[in-house]
Backbone as CSV, one residue per row, in Angstrom:
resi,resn,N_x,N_y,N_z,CA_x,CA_y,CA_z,C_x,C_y,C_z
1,UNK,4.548,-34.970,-30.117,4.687,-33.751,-29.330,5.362,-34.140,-28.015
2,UNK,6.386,-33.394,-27.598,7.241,-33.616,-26.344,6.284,-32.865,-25.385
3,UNK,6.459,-33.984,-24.188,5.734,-33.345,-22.785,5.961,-31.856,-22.680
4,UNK,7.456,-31.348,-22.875,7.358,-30.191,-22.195,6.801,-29.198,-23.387
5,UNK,6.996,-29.698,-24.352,5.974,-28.718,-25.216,4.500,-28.598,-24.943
6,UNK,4.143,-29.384,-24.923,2.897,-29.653,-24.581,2.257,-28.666,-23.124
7,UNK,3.261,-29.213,-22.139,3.270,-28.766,-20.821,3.477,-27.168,-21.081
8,UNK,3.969,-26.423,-21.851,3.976,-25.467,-22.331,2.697,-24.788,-22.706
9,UNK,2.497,-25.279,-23.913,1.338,-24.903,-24.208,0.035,-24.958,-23.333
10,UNK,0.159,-25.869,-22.779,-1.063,-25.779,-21.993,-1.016,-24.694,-20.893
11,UNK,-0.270,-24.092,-20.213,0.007,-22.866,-19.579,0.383,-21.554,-20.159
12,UNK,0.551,-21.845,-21.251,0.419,-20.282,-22.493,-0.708,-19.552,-21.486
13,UNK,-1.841,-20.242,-21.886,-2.853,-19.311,-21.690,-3.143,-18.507,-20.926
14,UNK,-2.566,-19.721,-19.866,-2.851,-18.692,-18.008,-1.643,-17.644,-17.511
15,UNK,-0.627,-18.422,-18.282,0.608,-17.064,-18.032,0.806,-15.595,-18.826
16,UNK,-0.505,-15.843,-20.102,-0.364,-14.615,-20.837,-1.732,-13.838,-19.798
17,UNK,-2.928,-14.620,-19.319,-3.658,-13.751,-18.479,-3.193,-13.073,-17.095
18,UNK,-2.251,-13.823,-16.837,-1.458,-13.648,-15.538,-0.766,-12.175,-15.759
19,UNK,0.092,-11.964,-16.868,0.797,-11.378,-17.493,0.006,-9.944,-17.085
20,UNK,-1.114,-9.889,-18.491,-2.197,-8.795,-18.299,-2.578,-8.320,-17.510
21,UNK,-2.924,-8.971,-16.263,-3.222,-8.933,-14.966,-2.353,-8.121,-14.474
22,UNK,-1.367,-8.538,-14.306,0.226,-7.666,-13.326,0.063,-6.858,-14.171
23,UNK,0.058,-6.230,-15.549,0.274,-4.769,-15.849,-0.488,-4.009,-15.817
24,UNK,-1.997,-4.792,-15.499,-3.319,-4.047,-15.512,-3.302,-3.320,-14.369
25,UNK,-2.725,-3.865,-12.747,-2.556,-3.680,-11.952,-1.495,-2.783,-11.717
26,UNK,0.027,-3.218,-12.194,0.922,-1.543,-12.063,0.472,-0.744,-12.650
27,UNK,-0.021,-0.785,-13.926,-0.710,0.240,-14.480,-1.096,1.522,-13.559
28,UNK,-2.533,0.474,-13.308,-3.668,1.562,-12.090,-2.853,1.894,-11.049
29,UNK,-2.449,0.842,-10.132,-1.424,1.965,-9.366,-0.429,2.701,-9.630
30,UNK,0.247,2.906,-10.771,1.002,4.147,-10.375,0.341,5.242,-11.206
31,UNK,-1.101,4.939,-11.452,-1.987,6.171,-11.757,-2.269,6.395,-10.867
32,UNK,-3.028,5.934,-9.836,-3.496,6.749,-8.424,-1.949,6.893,-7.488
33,UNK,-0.979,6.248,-7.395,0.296,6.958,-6.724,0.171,7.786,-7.571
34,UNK,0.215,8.587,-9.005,0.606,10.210,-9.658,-0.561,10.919,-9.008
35,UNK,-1.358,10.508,-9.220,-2.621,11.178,-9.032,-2.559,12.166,-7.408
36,UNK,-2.010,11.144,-6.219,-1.996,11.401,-4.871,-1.058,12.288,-5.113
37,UNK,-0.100,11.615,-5.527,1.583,12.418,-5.533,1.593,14.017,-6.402
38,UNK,0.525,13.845,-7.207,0.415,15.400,-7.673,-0.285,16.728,-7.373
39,UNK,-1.390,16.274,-6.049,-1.568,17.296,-5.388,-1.141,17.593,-4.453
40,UNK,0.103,17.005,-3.537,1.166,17.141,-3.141,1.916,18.240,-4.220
41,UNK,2.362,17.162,-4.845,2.922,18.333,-5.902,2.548,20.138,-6.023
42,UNK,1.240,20.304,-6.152,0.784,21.403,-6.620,0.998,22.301,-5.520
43,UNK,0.485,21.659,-4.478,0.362,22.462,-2.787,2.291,22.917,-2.576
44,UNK,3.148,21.444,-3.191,4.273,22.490,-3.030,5.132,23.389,-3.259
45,UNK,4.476,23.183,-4.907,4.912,24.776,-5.917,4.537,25.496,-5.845
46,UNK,3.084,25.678,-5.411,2.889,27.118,-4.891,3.122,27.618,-3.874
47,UNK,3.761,26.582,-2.952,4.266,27.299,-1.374,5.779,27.685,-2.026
48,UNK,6.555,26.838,-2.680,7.980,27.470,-2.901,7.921,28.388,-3.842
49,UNK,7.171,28.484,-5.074,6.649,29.697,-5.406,6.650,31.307,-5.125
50,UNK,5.959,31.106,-3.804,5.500,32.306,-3.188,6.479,32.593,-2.035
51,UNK,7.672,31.894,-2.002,8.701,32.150,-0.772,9.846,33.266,-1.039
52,UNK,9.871,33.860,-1.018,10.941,35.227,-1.190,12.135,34.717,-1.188
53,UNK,12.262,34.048,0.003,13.568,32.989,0.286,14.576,32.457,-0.817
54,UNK,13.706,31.975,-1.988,14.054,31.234,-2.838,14.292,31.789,-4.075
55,UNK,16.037,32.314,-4.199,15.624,33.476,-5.401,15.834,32.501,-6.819
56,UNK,16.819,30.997,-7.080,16.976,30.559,-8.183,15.665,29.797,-8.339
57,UNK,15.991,29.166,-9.265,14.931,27.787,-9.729,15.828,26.674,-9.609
58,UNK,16.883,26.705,-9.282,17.215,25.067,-8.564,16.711,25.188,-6.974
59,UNK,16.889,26.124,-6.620,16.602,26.337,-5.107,15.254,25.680,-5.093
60,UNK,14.171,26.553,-6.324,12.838,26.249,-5.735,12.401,24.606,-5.752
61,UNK,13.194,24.086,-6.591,12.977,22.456,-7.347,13.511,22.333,-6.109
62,UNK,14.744,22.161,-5.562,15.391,21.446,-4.593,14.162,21.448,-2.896
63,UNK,13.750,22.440,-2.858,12.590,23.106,-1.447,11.247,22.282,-1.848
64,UNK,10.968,22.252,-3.229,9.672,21.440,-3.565,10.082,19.656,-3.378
65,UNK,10.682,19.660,-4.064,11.418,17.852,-3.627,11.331,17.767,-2.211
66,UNK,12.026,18.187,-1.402,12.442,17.986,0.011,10.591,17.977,-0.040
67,UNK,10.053,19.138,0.305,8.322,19.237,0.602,7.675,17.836,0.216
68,UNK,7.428,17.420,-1.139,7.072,16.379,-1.610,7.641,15.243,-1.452
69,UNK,8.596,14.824,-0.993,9.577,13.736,-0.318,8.603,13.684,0.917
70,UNK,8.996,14.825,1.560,8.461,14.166,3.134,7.105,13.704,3.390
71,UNK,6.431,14.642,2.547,4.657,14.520,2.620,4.416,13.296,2.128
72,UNK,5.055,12.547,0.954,4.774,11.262,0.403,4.839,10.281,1.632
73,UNK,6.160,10.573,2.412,6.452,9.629,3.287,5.581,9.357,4.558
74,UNK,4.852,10.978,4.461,4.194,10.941,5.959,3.041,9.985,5.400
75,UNK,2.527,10.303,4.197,1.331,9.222,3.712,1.221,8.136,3.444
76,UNK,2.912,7.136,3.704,3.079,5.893,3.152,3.111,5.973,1.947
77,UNK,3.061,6.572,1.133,3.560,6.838,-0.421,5.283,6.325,-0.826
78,UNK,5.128,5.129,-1.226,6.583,4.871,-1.199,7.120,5.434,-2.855
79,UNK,7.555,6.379,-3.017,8.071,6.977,-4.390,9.442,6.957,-4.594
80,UNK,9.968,6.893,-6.267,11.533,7.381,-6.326,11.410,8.467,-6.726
81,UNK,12.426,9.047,-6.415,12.910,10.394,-7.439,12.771,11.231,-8.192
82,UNK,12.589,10.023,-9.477,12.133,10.327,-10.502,10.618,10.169,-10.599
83,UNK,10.095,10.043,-10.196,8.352,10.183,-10.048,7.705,11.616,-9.781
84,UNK,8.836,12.039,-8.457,8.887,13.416,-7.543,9.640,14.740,-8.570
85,UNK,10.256,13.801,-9.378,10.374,15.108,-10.192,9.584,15.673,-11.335
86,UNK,9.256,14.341,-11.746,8.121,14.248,-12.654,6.510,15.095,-12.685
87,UNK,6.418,14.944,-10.845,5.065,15.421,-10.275,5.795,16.782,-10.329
88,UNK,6.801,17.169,-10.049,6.790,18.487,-10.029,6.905,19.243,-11.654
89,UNK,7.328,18.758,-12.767,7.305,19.121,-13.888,5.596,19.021,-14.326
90,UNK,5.045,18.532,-13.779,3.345,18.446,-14.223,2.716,19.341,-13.291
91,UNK,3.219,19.130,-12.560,2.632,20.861,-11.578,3.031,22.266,-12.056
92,UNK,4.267,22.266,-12.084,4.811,23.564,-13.137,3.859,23.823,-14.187
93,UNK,3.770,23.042,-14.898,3.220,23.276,-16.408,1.849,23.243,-16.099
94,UNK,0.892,22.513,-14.957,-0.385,22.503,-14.676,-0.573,24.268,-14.336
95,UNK,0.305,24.395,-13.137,0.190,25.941,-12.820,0.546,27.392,-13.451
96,UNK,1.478,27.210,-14.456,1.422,27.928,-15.854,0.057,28.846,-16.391
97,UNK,-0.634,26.956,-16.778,-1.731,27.207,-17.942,-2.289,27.806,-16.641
98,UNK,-2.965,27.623,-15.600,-4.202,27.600,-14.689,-3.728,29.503,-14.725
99,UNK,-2.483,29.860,-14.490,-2.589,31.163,-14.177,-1.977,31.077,-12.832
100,UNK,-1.453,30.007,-12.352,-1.303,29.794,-10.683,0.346,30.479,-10.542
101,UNK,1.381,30.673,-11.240,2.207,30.788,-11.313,2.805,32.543,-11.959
């Protein structure tokens, strides 16, 4: 058996727990970042929602982003884009069923 095989194997183990570890961990956080990021979310579909202002539905997506952009930021919530749009497609459809919409 060659050293570095060896040397290999003998760190299998700890780099596959290591492994688990880091995804166990992004995992949970970007469940509690959705989690934060979606009652944000909710608070800002029903404010653009209820705005007269806003007669399309790109308008209202575009007014809810901007809302949920800034509020993330004021909370240290570091998010992309696509997260913020995401929270807002789960708010839509949350506020649907609820009757909120």
């Amino acid at each position: 058996m060659g050293f570095w095989k060896w040397l290999k194997d003998l760190f299998r183990p700890l780099i596959k727990e290591l492994w688990a570890m880091i995804k166990e961990f992004i995992s949970g956080g970007t469940e509690l970042l959705l989690a934060q990021l979606q009652e944000i979310a909710i608070t800002a579909v029903k404010m653009v929602a209820s705005d007269p202002g806003l007669i399309t539905d790109s308008d209202k997506r575009k007014r809810a982003f901007d809302i949920i952009k800034a509020k993330a930021i004021e909370q240290g919530l570091g998010v992309r884009d696509s997260l913020i749009n995401f929270a807002i497609e789960l708010a839509v459809n949350y506020l649907k069923q609820v009757g909120g919409l």
